[in-house]
C-alpha positions in Angstrom: -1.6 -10.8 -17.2 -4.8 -13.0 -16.9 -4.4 -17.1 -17.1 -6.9 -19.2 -18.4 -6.9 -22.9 -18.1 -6.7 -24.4 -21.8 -6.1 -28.2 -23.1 -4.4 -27.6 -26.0 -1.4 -25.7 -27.3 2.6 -26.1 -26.6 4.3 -25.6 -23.6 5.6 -21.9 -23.3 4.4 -21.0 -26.6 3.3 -17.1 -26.7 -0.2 -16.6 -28.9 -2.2 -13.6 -29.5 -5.5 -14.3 -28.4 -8.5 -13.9 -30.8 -11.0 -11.0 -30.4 -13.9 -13.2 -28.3 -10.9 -14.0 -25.8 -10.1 -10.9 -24.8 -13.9 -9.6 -24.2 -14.6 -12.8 -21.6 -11.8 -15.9 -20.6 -12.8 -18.8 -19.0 -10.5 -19.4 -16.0 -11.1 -23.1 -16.1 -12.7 -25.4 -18.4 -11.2 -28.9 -17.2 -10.8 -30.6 -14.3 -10.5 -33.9 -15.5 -6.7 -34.1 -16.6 -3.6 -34.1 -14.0 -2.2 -31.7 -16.0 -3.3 -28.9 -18.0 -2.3 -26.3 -20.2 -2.6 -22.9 -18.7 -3.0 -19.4 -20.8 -1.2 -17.0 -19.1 -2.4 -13.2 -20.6 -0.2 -10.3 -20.0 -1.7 -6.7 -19.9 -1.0 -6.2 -23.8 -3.1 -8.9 -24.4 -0.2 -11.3 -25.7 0.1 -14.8 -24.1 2.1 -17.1 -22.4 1.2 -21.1 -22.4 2.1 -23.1 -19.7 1.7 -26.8 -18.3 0.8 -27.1 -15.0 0.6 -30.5 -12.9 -2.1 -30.8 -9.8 -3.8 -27.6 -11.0 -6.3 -27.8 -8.2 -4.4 -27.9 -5.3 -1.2 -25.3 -7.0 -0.9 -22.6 -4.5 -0.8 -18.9 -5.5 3.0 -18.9 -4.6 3.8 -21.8 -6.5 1.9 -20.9 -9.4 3.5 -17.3 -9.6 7.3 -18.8 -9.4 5.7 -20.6 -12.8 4.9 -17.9 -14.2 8.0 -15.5 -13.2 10.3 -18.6 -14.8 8.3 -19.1 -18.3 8.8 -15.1 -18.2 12.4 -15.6 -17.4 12.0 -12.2 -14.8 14.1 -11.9 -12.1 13.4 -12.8 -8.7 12.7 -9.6 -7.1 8.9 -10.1 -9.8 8.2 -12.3 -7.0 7.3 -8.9 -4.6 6.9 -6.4 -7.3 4.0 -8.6 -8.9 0.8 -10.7 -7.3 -2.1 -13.1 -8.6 -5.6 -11.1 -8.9 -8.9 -13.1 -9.3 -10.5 -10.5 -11.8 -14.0 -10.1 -13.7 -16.3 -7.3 -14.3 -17.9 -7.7 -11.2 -15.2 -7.7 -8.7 -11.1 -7.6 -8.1 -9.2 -9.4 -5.4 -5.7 -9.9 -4.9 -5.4 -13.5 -3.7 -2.0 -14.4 -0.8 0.8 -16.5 -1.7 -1.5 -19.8 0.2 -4.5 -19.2 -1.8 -5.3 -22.2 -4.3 -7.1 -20.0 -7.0 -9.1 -23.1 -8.5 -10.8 -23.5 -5.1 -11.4 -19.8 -5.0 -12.5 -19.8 -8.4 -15.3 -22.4 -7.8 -16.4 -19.9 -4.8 -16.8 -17.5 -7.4 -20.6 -16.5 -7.5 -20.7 -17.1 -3.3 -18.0 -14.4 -3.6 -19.7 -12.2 -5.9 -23.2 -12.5 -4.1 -21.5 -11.2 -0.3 -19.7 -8.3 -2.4 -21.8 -6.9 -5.1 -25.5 -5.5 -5.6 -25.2 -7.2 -9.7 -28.3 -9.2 -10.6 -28.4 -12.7 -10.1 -28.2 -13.3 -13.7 -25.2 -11.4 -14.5 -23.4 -13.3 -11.4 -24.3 -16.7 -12.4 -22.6 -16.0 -16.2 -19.7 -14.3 -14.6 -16.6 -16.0 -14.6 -13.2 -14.9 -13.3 -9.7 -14.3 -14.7 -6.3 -14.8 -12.5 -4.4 -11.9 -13.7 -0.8 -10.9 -13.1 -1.0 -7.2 -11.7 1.4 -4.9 -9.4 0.6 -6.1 -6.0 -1.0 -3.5 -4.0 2.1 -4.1 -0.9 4.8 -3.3 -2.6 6.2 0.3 -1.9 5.9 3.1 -5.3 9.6 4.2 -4.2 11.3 0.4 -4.9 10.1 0.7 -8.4 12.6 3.0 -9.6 15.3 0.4 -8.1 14.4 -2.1 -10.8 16.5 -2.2 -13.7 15.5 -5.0 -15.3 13.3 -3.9 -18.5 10.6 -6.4 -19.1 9.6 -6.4 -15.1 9.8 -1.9 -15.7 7.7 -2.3 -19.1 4.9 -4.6 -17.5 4.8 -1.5 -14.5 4.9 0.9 -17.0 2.2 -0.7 -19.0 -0.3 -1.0 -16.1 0.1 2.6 -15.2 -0.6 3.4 -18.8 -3.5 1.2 -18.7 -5.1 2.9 -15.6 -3.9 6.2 -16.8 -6.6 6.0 -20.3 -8.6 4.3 -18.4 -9.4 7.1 -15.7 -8.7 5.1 -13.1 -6.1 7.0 -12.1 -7.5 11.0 -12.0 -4.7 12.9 -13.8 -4.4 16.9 -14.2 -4.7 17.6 -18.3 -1.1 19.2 -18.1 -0.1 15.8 -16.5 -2.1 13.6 -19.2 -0.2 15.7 -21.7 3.3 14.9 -20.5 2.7 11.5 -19.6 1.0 11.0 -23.6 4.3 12.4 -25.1 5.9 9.8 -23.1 3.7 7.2 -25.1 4.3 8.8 -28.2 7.8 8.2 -27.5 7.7 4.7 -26.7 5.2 4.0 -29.1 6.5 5.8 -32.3 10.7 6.2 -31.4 11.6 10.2 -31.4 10.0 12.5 -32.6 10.4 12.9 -36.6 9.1 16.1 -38.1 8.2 14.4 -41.0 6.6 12.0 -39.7 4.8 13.1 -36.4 2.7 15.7 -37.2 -0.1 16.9 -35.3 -2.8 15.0 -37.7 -1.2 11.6 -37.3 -1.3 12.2 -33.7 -4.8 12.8 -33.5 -5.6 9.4 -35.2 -4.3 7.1 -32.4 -5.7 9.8 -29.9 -7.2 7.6 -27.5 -3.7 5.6 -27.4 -2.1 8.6 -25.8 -4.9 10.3 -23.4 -7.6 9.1 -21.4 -10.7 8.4 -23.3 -12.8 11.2 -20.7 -10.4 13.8 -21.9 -10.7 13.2 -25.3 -14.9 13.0 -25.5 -14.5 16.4 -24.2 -13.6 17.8 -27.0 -16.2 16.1 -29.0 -19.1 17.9 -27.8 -22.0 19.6 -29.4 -19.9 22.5 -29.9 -17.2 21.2 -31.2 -19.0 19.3 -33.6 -20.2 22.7 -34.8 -17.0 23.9 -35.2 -16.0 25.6 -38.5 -13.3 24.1 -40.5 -10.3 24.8 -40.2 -10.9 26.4 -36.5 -7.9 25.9 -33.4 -7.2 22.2 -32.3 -8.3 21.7 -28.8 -5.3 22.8 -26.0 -4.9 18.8 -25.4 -3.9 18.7 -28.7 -1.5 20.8 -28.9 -0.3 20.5 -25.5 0.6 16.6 -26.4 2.0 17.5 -29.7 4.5 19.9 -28.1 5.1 17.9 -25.0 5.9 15.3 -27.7 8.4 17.9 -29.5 9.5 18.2 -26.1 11.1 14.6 -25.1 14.7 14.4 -25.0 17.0 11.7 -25.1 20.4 11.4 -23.1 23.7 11.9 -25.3 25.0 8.8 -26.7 22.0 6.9 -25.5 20.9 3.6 -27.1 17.7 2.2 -27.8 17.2 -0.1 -24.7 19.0 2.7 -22.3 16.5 4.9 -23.6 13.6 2.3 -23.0 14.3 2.7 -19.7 14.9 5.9 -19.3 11.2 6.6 -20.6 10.1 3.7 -18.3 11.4 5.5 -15.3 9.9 8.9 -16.6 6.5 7.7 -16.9 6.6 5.6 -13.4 8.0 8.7 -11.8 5.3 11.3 -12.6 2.6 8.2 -11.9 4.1 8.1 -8.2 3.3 11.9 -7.7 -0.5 10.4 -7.7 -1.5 9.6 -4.2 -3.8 6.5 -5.9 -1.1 5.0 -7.7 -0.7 1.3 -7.0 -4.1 1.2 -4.9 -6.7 -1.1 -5.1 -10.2 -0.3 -5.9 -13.5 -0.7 -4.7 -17.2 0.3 -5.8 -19.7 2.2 -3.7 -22.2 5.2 -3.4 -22.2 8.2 -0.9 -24.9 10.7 -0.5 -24.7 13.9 -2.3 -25.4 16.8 -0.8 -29.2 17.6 -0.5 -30.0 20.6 -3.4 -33.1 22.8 -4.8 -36.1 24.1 -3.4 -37.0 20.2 -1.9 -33.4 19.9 -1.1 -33.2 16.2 -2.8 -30.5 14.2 -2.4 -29.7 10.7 -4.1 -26.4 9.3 -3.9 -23.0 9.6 -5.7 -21.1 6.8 -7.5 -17.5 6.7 -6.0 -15.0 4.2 -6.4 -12.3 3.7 -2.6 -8.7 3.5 -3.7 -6.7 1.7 -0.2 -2.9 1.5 -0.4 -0.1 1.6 2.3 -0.7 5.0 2.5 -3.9 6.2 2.9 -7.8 5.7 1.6 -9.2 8.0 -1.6 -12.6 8.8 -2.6 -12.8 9.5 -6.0 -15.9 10.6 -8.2 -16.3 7.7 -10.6 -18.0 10.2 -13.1 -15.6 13.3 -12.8 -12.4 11.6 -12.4 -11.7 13.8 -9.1 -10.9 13.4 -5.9 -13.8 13.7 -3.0 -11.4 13.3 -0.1 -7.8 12.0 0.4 -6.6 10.9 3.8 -3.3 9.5 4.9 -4.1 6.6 8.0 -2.8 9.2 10.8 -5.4 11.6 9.1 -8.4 9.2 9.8 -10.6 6.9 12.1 -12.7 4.3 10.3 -15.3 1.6 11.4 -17.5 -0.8 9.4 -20.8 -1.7 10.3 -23.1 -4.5 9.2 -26.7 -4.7 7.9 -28.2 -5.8 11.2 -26.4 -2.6 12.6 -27.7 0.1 9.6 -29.5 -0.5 6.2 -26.4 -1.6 4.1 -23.0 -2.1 4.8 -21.3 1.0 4.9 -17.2 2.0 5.6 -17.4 5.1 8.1 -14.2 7.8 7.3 -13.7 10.0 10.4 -11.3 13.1 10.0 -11.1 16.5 11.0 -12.6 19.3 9.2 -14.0 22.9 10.2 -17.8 24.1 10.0 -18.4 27.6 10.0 -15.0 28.2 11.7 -15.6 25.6 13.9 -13.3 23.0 14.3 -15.2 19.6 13.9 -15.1 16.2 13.7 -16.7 14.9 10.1 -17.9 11.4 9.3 -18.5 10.1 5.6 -20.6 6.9 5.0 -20.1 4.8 2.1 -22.3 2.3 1.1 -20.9 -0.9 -0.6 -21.2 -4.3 0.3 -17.6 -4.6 -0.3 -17.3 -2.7 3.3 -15.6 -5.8 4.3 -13.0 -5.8 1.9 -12.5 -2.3 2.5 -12.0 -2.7 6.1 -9.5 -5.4 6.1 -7.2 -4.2 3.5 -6.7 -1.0 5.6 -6.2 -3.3 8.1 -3.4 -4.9 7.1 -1.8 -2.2 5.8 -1.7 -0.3 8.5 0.1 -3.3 10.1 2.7 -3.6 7.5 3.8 0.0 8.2 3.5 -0.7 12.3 6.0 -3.7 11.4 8.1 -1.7 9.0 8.6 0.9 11.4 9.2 -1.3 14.7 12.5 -2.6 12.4 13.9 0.5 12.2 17.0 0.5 14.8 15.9 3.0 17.7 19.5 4.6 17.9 19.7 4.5 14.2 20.9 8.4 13.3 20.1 7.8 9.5 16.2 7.2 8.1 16.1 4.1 5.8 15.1 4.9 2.0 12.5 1.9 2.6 11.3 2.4 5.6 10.7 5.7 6.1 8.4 6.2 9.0 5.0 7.1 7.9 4.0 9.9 10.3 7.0 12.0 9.4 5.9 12.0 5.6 4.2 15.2 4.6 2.1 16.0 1.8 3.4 17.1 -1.6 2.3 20.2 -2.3 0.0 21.0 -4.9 1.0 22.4 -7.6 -2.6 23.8 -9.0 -5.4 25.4 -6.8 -7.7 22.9 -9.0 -5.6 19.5 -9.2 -7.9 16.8 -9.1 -5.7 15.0 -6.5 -7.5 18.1 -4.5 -10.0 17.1 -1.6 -13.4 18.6 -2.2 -14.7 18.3 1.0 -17.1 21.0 0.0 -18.7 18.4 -2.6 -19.5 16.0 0.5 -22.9 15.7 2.9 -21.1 14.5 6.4 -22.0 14.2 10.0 -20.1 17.0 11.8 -19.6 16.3 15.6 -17.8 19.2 17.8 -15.9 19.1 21.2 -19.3 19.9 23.3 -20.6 18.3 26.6 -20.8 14.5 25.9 -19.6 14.5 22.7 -16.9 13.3 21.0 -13.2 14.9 22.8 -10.3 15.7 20.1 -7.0 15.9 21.5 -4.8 17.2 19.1 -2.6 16.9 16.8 -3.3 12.5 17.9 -6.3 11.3 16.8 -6.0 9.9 20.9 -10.1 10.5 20.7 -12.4 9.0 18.5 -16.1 7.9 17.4 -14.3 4.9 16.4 -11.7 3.0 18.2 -9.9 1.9 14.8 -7.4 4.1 13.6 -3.6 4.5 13.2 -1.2 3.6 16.2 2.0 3.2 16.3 1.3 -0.2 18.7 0.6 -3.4 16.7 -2.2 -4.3 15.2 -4.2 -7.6 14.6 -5.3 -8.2 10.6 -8.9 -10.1 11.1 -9.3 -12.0 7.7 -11.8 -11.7 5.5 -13.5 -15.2 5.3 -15.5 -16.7 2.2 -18.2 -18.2 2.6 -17.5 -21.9 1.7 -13.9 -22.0 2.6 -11.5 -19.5 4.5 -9.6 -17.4 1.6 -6.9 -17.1 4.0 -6.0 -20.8 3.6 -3.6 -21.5 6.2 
């Protein structure tokens, strides 16, 4: 959901915004009233109006209880759901003591410290509070909720990431998770009525837009008529085909159902629920003058572990859980830019090796906080676990003892391609760097995963603290 500060309208009316709105909202365009009306967007675009007293001093708590009421959602949308300042430029999730005007008048400070945009571009930027899955809340309490407006708003962000390629997803994955959309979308499947031509017309409402283009290349253009629809195709129209419904199974069990089945297969992606950052790394060097450049990537940071994924390929680069890694962040006085430093283990020439990765972004900070803090949150999650406790909680499962799906195809693009990646390989030789395995008890960096508390250093902005309190 975005909100956008309006004067006009009736309280807790809903309103499809025009066309204009949903390219670029204003978050506030009034300060002068006590009260004022407030547009709150969900992710479909529809709207909810509110009225809000003291706007410029409502806390991000306070304002969230708002909206869960005028949503009538149950309480547990309080942990499920968090306040994002949002625009083009950047995304921050914003605590429960945040007062998002103030933040949103620090707006262009903000985007100056943590973006390379032109000066131009920042000064007509303006942000959007939106209503998104907060980052902290565990993937495995999702399927708990059986409420189905708080299950439709997850399941509608997923699907949102999911076309968007934000979330990398294997074709045979896009498939099933598009017959799931077909479902939802267009009720069961009707012979009659869902062929494989009507499906093709609201393509790009089922698959990601990447996947689609790729069957609208030169090639295919010069298809003959009449010639083989491309295997995404067909593998959505028979995955659609596919979709079966429990016996005796209404309408809004089914909802549900679906709901579940789409959130379920999300979870087997190790991004899902992250939060992104933008930054470059260097490619490795290639040709005759062995030229480099750099790489486009975006970070994806959630309470399990730090993804690099190629911003133009939609594939993982490297995937590490916390126990898997080191990490440091070092400032522009220290190297060129601000860069996030990934240690982890990795093998040269059948050598074992330690392997850094540099990626530049100013929003290094950022970066380096949030993994920060969530790395505490497990430390805290798995000191309240009962020491003589013979059974493993379903919600606090320690992270250490997790292990790694499997994968399922040599080529997923949840796969690491540490091949794809220039690194600085250290080995256990004379003064440098020691490994003792299998504890990363030996590092370049002294920041890594411990099972000893850990102290969350605050990212500040640059006119006022945006941890307020």
């Amino acid at each position: 959901m975005i909100l956008s500060w309006q004067m006009e309208g009736a309280d807790g009316a809903a309103v499809p915004p025009s066309l204009a709105d949903r390219s670029h909202r204003s978050s506030i365009s009034s300060t002068c009233a006590r009260s004022l009306d407030v547009l709150v967007y969900l992710i479909d675009d529809t709207a909810v109006r509110l009225n809000v007293e003291n706007l410029t001093s409502v806390t991000v708590h306070e304002l969230h209880r708002i909206v869960r009421d005028a949503l009538q959602f149950p309480e547990c949308a309080m942990e499920v759901f968090s306040l994002w300042l949002i625009s083009p430029l950047l995304e921050v999730q914003l605590k429960p003591k945040h007062q998002p005007y103030k933040v949103c008048r620090q707006w262009q400070e903000l985007l100056f410290r943590f973006t390379d945009c032109p000066e131009d571009e920042i000064m007509q930027d303006e942000p959007s509070l939106q209503f998104r899955r907060n980052v902290f809340f565990p993937k495995r309490r999702e399927l708990q909720i059986e409420n189905e407006a708080v299950l439709r708003l997850l399941y509608e962000e997923a699907k949102f990431n999911i076309l968007e390629g934000r979330y990398p997803c294997d074709a045979e994955d896009c498939e099933q998770l598009g017959a799931l959309v077909c479902r939802l979308q267009l009720g069961p499947y009707d012979q009659d009525q869902h062929t494989a031509c009507a499906l093709k017309e609201k393509l790009e409402s089922f698959l990601p837009a990447h996947l689609c283009r790729r069957g609208h290349s030169l090639l295919a253009a010069l298809r003959k008529r009449g010639a083989k629809q491309p295997a995404y195709e067909q593998g959505l129209f028979q995955a659609y085909q596919a979709v079966r419904e429990e016996a005796a199974c209404g309408e809004p069990e089914a909802l549900l159902q679906h709901y579940r089945a789409y959130l379920q297969r999300c979870h087997q992606l190790p991004y899902y629920g992250c939060a992104f950052f933008y930054g470059e790394i260097d490619k490795p060097a290639q040709g005759f003058l062995h030229r480099g450049g750099r790489k486009a990537v975006s970070v994806a940071i959630s309470l399990e572990g730090v993804y690099v994924i190629d911003s133009k390929e939609k594939h993982v680069l490297l995937g590490l859980q916390f126990q898997e890694l080191s990490w440091d962040h070092t400032y522009p006085d220290e190297e060129e830019e601000h860069i996030l430093w990934l240690e982890f283990d990795g093998e040269s020439e059948g050598t074992l090796v330690n392997k850094l990765l540099k990626i530049y972004s100013k929003q290094a900070e950022l970066m380096n906080g949030l993994i920060e803090y969530c790395i505490e949150l497990n430390a805290a999650a798995e000191a309240s676990v009962p020491e003589n406790s013979t059974s493993q909680s379903p919600t606090l499962t320690p992270l250490a003892s997790r292990q790694r799906p499997k994968l399922r195809r040599q080529n997923s693009v949840v796969s690491s391609r540490i091949q794809h990646l220039t690194t600085i390989d250290y080995i256990e030789d004379g003064k440098e760097i020691k490994r003792v395995k299998p504890k990363r008890t030996a590092s370049f960096f002294s920041r890594q995963f411990s099972h000893s508390p850990t102290a969350y250093s605050a990212v500040q902005a640059p006119a006022e603290s945006l941890e307020q309190g």
